[in-house]
C-alpha positions as CSV (number, residue, x, y, z in Angstrom):
1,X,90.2,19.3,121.7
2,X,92.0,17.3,118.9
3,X,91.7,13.7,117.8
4,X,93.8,11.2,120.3
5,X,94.4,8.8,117.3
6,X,95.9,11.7,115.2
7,X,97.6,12.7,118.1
8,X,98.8,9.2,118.8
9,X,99.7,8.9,114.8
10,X,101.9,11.8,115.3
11,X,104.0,11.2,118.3
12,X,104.2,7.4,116.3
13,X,107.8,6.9,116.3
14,X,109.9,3.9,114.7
15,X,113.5,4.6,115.6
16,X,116.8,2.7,115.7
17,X,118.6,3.6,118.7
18,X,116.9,1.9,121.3
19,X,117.9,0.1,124.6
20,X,117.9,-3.7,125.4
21,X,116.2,-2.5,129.0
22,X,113.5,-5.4,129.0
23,X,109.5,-4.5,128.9
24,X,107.1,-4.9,131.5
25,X,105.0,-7.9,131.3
26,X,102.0,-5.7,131.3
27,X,103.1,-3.6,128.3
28,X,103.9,-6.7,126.4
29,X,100.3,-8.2,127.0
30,X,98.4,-4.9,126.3
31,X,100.6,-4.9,122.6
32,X,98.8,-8.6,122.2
33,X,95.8,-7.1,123.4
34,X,96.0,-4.8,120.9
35,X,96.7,-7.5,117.7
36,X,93.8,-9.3,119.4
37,X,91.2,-6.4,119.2
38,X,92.1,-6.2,114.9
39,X,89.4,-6.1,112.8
40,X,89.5,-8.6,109.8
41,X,87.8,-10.1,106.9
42,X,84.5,-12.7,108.2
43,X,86.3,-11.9,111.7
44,X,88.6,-14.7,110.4
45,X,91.6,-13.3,112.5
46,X,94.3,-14.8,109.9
47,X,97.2,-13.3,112.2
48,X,100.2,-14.5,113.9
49,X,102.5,-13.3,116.2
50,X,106.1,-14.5,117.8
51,X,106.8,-12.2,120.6
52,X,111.1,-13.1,121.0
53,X,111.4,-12.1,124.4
54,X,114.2,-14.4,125.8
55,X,118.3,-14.0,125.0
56,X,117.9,-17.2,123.3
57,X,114.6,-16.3,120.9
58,X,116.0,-12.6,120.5
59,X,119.3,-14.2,118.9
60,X,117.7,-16.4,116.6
61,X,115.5,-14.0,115.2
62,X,118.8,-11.6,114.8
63,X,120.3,-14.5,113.1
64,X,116.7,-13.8,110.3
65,X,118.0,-9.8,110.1
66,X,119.5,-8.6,107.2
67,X,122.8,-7.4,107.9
68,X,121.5,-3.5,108.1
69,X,118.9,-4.4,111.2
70,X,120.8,-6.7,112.7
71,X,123.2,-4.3,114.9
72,X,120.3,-2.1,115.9
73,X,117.2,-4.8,116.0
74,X,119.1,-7.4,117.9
75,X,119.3,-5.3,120.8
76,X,115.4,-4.9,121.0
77,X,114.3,-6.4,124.3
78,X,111.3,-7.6,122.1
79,X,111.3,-8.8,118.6
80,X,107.8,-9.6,116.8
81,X,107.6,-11.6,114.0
82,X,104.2,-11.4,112.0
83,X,102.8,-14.2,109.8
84,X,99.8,-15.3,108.2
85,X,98.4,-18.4,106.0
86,X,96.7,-18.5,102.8
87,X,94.5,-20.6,104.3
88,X,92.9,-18.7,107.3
89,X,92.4,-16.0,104.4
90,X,88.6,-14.8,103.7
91,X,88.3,-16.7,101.0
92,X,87.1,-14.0,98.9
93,X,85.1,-14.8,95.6
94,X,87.3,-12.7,93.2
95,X,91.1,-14.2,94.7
96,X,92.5,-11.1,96.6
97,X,94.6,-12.1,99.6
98,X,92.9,-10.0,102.4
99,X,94.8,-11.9,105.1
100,X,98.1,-9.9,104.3
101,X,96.0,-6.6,104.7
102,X,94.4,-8.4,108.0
103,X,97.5,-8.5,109.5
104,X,99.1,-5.2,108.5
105,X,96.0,-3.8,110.6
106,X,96.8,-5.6,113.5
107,X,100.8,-4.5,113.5
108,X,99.6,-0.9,113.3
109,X,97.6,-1.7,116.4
110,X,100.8,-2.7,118.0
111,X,102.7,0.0,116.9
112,X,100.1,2.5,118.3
113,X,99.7,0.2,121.4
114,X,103.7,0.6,121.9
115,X,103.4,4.9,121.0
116,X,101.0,5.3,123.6
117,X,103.8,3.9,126.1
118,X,106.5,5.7,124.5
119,X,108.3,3.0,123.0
120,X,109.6,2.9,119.2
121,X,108.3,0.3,117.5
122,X,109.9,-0.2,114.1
123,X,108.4,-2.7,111.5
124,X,111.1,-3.9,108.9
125,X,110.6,-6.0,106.3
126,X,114.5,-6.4,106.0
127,X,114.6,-10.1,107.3
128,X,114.6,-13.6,105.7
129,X,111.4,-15.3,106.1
130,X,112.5,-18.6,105.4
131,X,115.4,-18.3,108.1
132,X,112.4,-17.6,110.3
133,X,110.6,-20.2,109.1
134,X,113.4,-22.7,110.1
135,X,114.3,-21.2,113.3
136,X,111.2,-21.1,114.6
137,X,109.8,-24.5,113.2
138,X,106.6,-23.0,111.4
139,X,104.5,-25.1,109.2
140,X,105.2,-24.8,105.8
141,X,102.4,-22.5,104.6
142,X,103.0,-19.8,107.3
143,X,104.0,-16.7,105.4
144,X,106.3,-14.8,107.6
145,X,105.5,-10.7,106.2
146,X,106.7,-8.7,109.0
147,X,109.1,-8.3,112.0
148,X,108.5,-5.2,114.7
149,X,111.9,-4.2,117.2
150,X,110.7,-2.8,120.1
151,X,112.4,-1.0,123.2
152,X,112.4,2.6,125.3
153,X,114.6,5.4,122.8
154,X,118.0,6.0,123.3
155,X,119.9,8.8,122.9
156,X,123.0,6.5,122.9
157,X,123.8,6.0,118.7
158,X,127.4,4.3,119.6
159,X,125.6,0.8,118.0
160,X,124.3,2.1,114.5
161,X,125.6,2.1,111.3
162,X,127.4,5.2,110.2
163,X,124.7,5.7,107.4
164,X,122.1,6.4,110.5
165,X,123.7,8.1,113.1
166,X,122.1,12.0,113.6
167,X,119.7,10.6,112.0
168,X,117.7,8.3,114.9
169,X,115.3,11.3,116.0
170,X,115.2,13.4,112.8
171,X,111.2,14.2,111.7
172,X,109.4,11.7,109.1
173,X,108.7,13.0,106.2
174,X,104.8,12.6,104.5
175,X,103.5,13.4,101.3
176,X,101.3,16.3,101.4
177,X,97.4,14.8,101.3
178,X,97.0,16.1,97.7
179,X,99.5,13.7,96.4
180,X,97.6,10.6,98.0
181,X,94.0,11.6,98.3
182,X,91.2,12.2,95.0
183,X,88.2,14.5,96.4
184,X,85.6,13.7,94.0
């Protein structure tokens, strides 16, 4: 019997070529379940999410893309935005920011929430925060660090860039464990 979370790890896909075919409702609250159920720093929960569900909130958070995601992220029948403040942070005595890490645990609970459904859930940092920022009307010390496309694969490629195409289901590379991990 292997382990279900390396199992889930590994089937973990973030493609490109995905459909606009809209989510159900009950997939979309068990992916805010799973930000919910994060572990943080003093249980502080620094995290924020935009789920752009609706034509209207979808295009404005293409108009945020950079011009590489925007013809494959803008048809995602879900776009997430992650963001965070300074000041929901820890607080910790020696000045780290723990509530970027914070929320990086909680997208990769989404992502793993939107694997075990079948979904590719790509995170891209290829977007201008202050564009969001202005779109969306957030206060001024809400630090946009993330956005996630999510939809069911495709096989259809017809709306990437040239650079990706045969590329949308090809293996992810890793570095082998030696090259990361010190046993001592």
């Amino acid at each position: 019997m292997g382990n279900k979370v390396v199992e889930l790890l590994n089937s973990r896909f973030a493609g490109r070529s995905i459909t606009s075919e809209p989510l159900e409702k009950a997939i979309v609250a068990e992916l805010i379940q799973a930000a919910r159920l994060t572990p943080s720093c003093f249980n502080n929960q620094p995290w924020r999410f935009l789920f752009l569900q609706s034509a209207d909130a979808i295009a404005k958070g293409t108009e945020a893309l950079s011009a590489g995601n925007k013809p494959w992220a803008g048809r995602a029948p879900l776009l997430i935005v992650g963001y965070t403040r300074a000041t929901d942070d820890c607080q910790l005595p020696d000045g780290r920011e723990y509530h970027q890490f914070d929320l990086g645990m909680s997208v990769m609970n989404i992502l793993l929430a939107a694997t075990h459904h079948g979904l590719a859930a790509r995170p891209m940092a290829g977007f201008d925060p202050a564009k969001i920022k202005q779109l969306f009307k957030l206060e001024e010390d809400c630090q946009p660090l993330v956005m996630i496309s999510v939809g069911h694969t495709s096989t259809d490629e017809s709306h990437l860039p040239k650079h990706y195409l045969g590329k949308a289901h090809s293996p992810r590379e890793r570095k082998d464990a030696d090259e990361i991990v010190t046993k001592l």
